[in-house]
Every structure is written in C-alpha cells, then in structure tokens.
C-alpha positions in Angstrom: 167.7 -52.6 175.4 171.6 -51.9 176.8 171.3 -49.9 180.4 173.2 -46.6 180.4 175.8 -46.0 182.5 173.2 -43.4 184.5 170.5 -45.8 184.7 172.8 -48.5 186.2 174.6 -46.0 188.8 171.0 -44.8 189.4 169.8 -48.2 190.0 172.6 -49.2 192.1 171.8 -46.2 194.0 168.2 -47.1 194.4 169.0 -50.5 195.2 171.1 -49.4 198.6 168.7 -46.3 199.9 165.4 -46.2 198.3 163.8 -45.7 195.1 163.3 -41.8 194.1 160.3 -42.4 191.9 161.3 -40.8 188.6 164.1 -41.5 186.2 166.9 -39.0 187.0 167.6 -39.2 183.1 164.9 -37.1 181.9 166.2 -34.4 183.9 169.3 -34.4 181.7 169.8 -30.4 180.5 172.0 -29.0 178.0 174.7 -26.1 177.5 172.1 -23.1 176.9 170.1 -24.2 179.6 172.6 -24.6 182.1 174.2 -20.9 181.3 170.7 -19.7 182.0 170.6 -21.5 185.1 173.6 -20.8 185.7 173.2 -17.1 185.9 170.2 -17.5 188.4 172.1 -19.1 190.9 174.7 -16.4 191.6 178.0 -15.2 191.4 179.1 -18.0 193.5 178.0 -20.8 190.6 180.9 -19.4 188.3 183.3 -21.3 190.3 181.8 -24.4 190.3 183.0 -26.7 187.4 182.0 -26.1 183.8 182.0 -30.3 183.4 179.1 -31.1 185.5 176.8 -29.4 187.4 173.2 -30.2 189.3 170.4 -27.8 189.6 168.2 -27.4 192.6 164.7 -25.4 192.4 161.6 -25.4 194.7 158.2 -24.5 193.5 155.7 -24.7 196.2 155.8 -28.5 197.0 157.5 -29.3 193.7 161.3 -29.8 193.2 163.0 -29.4 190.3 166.0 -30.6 189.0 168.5 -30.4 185.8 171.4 -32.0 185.7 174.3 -31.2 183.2 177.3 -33.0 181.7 179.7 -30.9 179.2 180.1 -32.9 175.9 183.6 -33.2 176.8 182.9 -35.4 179.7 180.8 -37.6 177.8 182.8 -37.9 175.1 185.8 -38.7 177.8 182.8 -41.6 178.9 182.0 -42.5 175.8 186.0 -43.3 174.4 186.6 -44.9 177.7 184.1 -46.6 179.2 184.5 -47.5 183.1 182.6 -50.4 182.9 185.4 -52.1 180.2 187.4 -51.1 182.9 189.0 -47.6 185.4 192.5 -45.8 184.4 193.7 -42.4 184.6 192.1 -41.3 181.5 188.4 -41.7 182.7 188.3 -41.9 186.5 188.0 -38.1 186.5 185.1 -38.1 184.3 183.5 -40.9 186.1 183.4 -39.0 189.3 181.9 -36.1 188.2 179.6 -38.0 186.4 178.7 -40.1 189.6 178.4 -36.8 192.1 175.9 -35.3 190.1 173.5 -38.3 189.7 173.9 -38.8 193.4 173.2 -35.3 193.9 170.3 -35.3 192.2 169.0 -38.5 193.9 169.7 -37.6 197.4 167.7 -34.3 197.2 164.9 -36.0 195.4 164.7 -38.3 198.6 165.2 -35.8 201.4 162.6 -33.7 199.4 160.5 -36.5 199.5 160.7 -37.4 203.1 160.0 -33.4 204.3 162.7 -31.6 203.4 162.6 -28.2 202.1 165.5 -26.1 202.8 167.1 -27.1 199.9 169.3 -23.5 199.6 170.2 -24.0 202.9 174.1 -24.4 203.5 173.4 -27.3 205.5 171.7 -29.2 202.9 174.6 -28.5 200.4 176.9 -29.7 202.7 174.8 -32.6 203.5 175.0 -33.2 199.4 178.7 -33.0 198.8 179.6 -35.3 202.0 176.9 -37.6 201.3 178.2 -37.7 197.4 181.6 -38.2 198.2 180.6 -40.9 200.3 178.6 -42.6 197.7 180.9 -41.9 194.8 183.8 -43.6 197.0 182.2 -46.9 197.1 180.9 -47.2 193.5 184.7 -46.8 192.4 185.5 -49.8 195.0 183.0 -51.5 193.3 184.2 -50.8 189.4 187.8 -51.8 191.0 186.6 -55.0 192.2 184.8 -56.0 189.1 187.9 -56.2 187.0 190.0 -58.3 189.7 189.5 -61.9 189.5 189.6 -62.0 193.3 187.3 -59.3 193.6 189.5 -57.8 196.2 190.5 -54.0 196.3 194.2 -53.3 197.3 195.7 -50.9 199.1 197.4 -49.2 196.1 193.7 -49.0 194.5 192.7 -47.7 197.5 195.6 -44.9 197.2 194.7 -44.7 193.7 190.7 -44.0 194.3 191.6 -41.7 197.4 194.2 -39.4 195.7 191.6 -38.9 192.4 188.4 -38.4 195.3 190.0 -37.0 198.3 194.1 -35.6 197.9 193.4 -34.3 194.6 190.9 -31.9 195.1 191.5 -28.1 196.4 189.0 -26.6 197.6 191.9 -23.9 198.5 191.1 -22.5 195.0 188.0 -21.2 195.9 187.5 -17.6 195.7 184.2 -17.6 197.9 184.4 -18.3 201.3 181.7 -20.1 202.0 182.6 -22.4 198.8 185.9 -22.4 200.2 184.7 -23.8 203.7 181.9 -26.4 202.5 184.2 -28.6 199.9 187.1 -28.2 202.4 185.1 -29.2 205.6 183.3 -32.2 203.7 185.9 -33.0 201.5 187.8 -34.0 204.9 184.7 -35.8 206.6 184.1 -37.9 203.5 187.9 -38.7 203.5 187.9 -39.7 207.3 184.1 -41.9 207.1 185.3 -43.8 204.3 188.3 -45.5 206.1 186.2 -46.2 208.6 184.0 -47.9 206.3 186.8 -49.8 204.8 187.1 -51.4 208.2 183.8 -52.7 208.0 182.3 -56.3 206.1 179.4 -55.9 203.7 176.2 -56.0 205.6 178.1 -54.3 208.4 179.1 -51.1 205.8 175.3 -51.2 204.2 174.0 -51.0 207.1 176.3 -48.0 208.3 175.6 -46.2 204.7 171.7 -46.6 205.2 171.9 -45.3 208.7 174.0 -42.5 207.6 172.1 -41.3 204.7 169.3 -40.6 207.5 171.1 -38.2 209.2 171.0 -34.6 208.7 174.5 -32.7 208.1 175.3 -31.9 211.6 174.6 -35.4 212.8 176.5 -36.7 210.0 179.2 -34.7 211.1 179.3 -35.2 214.7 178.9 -39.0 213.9 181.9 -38.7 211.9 183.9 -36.7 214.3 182.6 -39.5 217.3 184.4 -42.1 215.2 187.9 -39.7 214.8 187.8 -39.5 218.7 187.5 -43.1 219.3 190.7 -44.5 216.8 192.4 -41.8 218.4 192.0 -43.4 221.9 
C-alpha cells in the first residue's frame, strides 16, 4: 500500500526525534468537529487559520489530540502534490499541512516525557518555534529531491524563507498575546535556521535533537547565545 503524504512526514519525523507511539492519522477530525472545538478554546481560536488547525486536551494523564485540514487544503495537496515536485501553487498548503503534524507530534512526546502544562504559553510557544524549525528543513529536503545535485541554492533558500518566515504577519493579530507568540517565534525560527544552514548533516541532526530537548526559554536563550556570537 502507497504511504500518505502524513504518514511519510510523520515517519520522517519519527525517524530524527523519536517515535510518538500512535499514528497521528487517526486523530484526523473534520469541519463539525473542529467548530465545536473550536468554540471551547476561546475567543482567541477565531483568529487562528480556518485551513488547518491542531487541538490540544488533557484528561487526567491522557492527551488528546485532533487535528484538522480544510478540504480546500487537501484538495490544493491533492492537484499538486509536493512530492512530484514544490511551486507557488502548493508550498502554502504544504506548510500548513507540515505545522500541524509537527504540532501534534511534538506535544505527544513532551507529554510523554512529563509534560503537562500543555495550555501554558510557554508550551505554545515551544510548539510554533519548534514547528517552524521542523517545517524549514522538510522543505530543504523536498527542494533537494528534485535537483540532480541535491544541493539547495540560495534563491531556494529566499524562496522557502519568504513563504515560512517574510511572509507571515503576525502584525494582524488582534490578540495580544497571539500577536507576541507568532511574532517572537516567528523571528527565533527565522534566526536558528541560518544558523543551521551553516552546519553539515550530522552536525545539524545533532543540533535539532539537542534542541528539541529544550524547553522554550532555553530554546530561546540558546538561540539568542548564537545572535550574540555572529555578532561579535
């Protein structure tokens, strides 16, 4: 049987942190459900984007999560697959596709190793950086697979940064605190992932696996350690 696209990206995933245990795929919800989880999650949630969206809930030591793609994302997916190749028609989709698997993942694993402040600001910031991050490299690697060198340029690398990083505005938001979190970690992610561009493989997996350990204030002051030094 074929792979999805969200099994591979969760495998790939897996492959460079650690396994989550359950298939992110069955926790796939759709329109009705999301407006009605929508709706428990605040004001706030109206601002986030219709497209795609990842649901967080805590029951006792159980987590819960839903995750939600708008049929007009898929169908974006579905008429232009990334994997036959990335363009300005479906590099959009594919990173709101990516964030939210990532989401999902990443708080399945913190909740595994202890975590359970999961409506913390902290841990939402921790999510967005750490998606940002993620969702960076698996568009280096989509780039790569469709040059015959296997080399990313620095034009791709303009290209992936202006869809991830330039194009955003997290100015837009009407909530202050949204405001702050995609602002703050929407410049961190921007900022760590030219630093990993410096680095060789092993060296950036090693990095990323380090990283992913951190908590958001560590993450950040690691970041902000590495600003300080490029600009001695």
């Amino acid at each position: 049987m074929n792979e999805t696209l969200f099994s591979q990206i969760q495998r790939l995933f897996e492959r460079t942190y650690a396994q989550v245990g359950i298939n992110l795929e069955d926790c796939l919800i759709d329109r009705k459900r999301c407006a009605q989880l929508s709706i428990l999650a605040g004001k706030s949630a109206r601002e986030l984007s219709e497209l795609a969206r990842t649901f967080l809930r805590r029951a006792g030591d159980q987590l819960y999560v839903g995750i939600y793609y708008s049929r007009w994302l898929i169908e974006q997916l579905e008429q232009h697959d990334p994997r036959a190749g990335l363009s300005n028609r479906n590099i959009r989709s594919l990173i709101a596709f990516v964030e939210e698997i990532n989401h999902a993942l990443h708080a399945a694993l913190q909740f595994k190793s202890g975590t359970r402040e999961i409506a913390s600001e902290d841990f939402a910031r921790n999510l967005e950086l750490q998606a940002q991050v993620d969702t960076y490299l698996v568009l280096l690697l989509f780039v790569a697979f469709f040059r015959q060198t296997q080399r990313v340029s620095r034009r791709d690398r303009r290209w992936l940064r202006f869809h991830l990083f330039a194009r955003q505005c997290p100015d837009a938001f009407h909530n202050k605190n949204l405001r702050g979190r995609y602002l703050e970690t929407n410049q961190l992610a921007a900022t760590y992932t030219q630093y990993l561009d410096t680095l060789n493989g092993m060296r950036r997996l090693n990095e990323i696996r380090c990283f992913r350990s951190l908590d958001y204030g560590a993450k950040r002051e690691r970041i902000l350690a590495l600003m300080d030094s490029s600009a001695n």
